[in-house]
C-alpha positions in Angstrom: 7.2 15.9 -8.7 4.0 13.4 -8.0 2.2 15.1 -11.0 4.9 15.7 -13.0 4.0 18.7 -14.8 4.8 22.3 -12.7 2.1 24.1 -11.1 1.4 27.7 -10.5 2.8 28.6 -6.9 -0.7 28.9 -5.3 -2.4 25.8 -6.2 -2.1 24.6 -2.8 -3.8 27.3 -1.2 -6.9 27.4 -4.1 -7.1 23.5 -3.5 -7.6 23.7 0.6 -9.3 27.1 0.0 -12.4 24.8 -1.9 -14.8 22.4 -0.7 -14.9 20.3 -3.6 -10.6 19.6 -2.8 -10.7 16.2 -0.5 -6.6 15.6 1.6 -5.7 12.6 2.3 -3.2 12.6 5.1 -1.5 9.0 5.5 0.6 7.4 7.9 -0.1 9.9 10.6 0.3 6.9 13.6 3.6 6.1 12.2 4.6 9.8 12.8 7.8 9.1 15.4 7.4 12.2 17.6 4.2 13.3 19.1 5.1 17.1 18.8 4.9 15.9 15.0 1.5 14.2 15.4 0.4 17.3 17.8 1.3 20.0 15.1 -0.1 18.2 12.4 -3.7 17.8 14.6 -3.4 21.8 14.7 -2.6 21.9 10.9 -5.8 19.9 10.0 -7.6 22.0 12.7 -6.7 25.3 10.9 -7.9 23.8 7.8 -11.4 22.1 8.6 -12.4 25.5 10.2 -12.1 27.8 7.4 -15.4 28.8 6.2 -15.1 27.1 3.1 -12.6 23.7 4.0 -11.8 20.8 2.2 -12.6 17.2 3.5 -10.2 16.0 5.5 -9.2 11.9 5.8 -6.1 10.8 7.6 -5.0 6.9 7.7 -3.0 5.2 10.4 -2.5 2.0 12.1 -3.5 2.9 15.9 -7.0 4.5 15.9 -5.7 5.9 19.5 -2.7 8.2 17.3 -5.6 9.7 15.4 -7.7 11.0 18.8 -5.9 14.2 18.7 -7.5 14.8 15.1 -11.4 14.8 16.7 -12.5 13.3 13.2 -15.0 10.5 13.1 -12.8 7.6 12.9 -13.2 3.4 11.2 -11.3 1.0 12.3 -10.4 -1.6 9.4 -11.1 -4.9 10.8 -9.9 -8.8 9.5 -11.9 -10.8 7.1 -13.6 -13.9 8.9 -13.5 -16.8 7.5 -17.6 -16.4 6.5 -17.2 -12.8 5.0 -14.2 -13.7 2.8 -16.7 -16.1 1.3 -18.9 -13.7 1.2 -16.9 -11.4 -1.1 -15.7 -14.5 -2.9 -19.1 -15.2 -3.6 -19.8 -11.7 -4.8 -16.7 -11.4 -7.4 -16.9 -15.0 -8.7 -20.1 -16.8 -7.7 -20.8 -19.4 -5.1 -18.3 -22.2 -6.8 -16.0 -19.9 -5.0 -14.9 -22.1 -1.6 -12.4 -24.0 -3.5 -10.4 -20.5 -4.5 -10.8 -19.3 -0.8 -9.8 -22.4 0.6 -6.5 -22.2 -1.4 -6.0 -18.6 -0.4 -6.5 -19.2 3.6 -4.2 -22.1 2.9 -1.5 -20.1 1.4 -1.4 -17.0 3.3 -2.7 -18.3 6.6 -3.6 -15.0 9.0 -2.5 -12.9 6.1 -6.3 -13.8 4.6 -7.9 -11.6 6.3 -5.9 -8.5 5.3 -8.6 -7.1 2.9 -6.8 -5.6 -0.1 -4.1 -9.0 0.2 -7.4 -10.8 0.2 -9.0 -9.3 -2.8 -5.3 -9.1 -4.4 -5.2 -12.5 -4.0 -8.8 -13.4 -5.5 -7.9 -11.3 -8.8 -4.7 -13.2 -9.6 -6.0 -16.7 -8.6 -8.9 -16.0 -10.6 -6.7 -15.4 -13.4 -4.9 -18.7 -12.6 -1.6 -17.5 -11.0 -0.1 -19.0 -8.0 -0.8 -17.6 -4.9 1.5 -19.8 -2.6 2.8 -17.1 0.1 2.4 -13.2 0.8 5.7 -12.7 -1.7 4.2 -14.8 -4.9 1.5 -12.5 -4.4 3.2 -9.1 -4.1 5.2 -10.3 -7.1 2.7 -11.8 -9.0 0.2 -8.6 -8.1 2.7 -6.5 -9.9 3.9 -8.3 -12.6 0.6 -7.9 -13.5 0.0 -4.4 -13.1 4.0 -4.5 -15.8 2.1 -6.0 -18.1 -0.9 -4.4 -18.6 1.5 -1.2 -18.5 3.2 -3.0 -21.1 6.4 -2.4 -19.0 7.2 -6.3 -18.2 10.8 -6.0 -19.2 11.2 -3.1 -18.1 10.5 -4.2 -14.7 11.9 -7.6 -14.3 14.8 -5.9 -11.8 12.5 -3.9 -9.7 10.4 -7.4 -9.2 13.4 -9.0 -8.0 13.8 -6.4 -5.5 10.3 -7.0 -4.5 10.5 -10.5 -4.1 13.3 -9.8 -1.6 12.0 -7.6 0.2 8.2 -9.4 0.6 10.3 -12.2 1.9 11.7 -10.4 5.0 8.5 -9.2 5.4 7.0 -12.7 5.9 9.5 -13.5 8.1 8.9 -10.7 10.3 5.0 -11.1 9.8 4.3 -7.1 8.4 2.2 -7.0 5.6 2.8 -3.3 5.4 5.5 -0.7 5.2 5.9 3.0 5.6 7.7 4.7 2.5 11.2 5.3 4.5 11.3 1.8 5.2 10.3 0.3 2.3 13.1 2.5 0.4 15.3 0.8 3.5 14.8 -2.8 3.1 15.0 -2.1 -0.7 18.5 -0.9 -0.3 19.4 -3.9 1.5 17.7 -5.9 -1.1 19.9 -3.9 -3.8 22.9 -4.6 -1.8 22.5 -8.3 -2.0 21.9 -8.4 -5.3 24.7 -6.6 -6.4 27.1 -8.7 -4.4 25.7 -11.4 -6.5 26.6 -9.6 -9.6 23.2 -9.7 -10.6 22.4 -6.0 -10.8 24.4 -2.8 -11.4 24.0 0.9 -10.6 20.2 0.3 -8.9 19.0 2.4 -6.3 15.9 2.0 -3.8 14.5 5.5 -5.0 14.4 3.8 -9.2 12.8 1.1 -8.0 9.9 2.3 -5.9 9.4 5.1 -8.6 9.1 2.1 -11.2 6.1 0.3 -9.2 4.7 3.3 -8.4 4.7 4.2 -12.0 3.3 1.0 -12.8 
């Protein structure tokens, strides 16, 4: 479905069967059981000791989750204030404070998130305004819509957005697990419908739209 196109019914087992194949397992943390997380720590176990095994990468948020795996784990850490001048510096040149500044000032702890950071950098850069964690989801992929040449197309899904990004200021998340992103959209959807403002949407259409994008 991800692909698009069908594939033959053992491409799964030729892909983990070669070493050049790299799985990228994400979200494992967020698993709710930990029978779930246990099975899947035997699942990547069966894999990684076949004779000829794939590389093997999970993501989560709680390095402890991942133990269970015994892979070498990296822990993601915040942005100080010094190194997000430092990447400033890198991307734009050292007239860069001034943009940073404005940043720090507009999404306060959210700065040091790295990819909201760097997000950020790109679209003030390009001379959009980065006022709160919502402008710059919205603004991030309204960008993306137009260099897909899809703006129109996807001036409904960025309402959604906007919505959503909001609640998730409020509640101070920067980040959402697929089910409950497809959750607070459908909330979104609902409100907007009661407004008359959009018709026949569903949380599944508009995911699929940014994710095309």
């Amino acid at each position: 479905r991800a692909l698009g196109f069908v594939v033959a019914p053992a491409t799964g087992a030729i892909l983990l069967a070669s070493q050049e194949t790299v799985l990228i397992i994400d979200g494992v943390s967020e698993l709710p059981e930990p029978e779930m997380r246990r099975l899947l720590a035997r699942d990547v176990d069966e894999v990684r000791s076949r004779l000829v095994a794939p590389t093997v990468i999970v993501s989560g948020r709680s390095v402890g989750a991942l133990r269970p795996l015994d892979l070498p784990a990296y822990r993601l850490v915040s942005l100080d204030q010094d190194r997000r001048r430092q990447v400033a510096a890198e991307l734009f040149g050292q007239d860069a404070s001034p943009l940073v500044a404005r940043i720090e000032d507009a999404l306060g702890d959210a700065a040091g998130n790295p990819l909201l950071f760097t997000m950020a950098l790109r679209l003030a850069a390009d001379g959009a305004d980065v006022a709160s964690v919502s402008s710059l989801y919205e603004g991030f992929v309204a960008r993306l819509a137009e260099r897909s040449q899809l703006a129109q197309e996807m001036e409904t899904p960025l309402s959604v957005l906007g919505l959503v990004c909001i609640q998730l200021v409020e509640q101070e998340r920067f980040a959402l697990d697929r089910w409950s992103w497809l959750v607070s959209m459908e909330g979104a959807i609902t409100i907007l419908t009661e407004r008359g403002l959009v018709e026949g949407l569903t949380a599944v259409a508009v995911l699929e739209g940014i994710q095309r994008v």
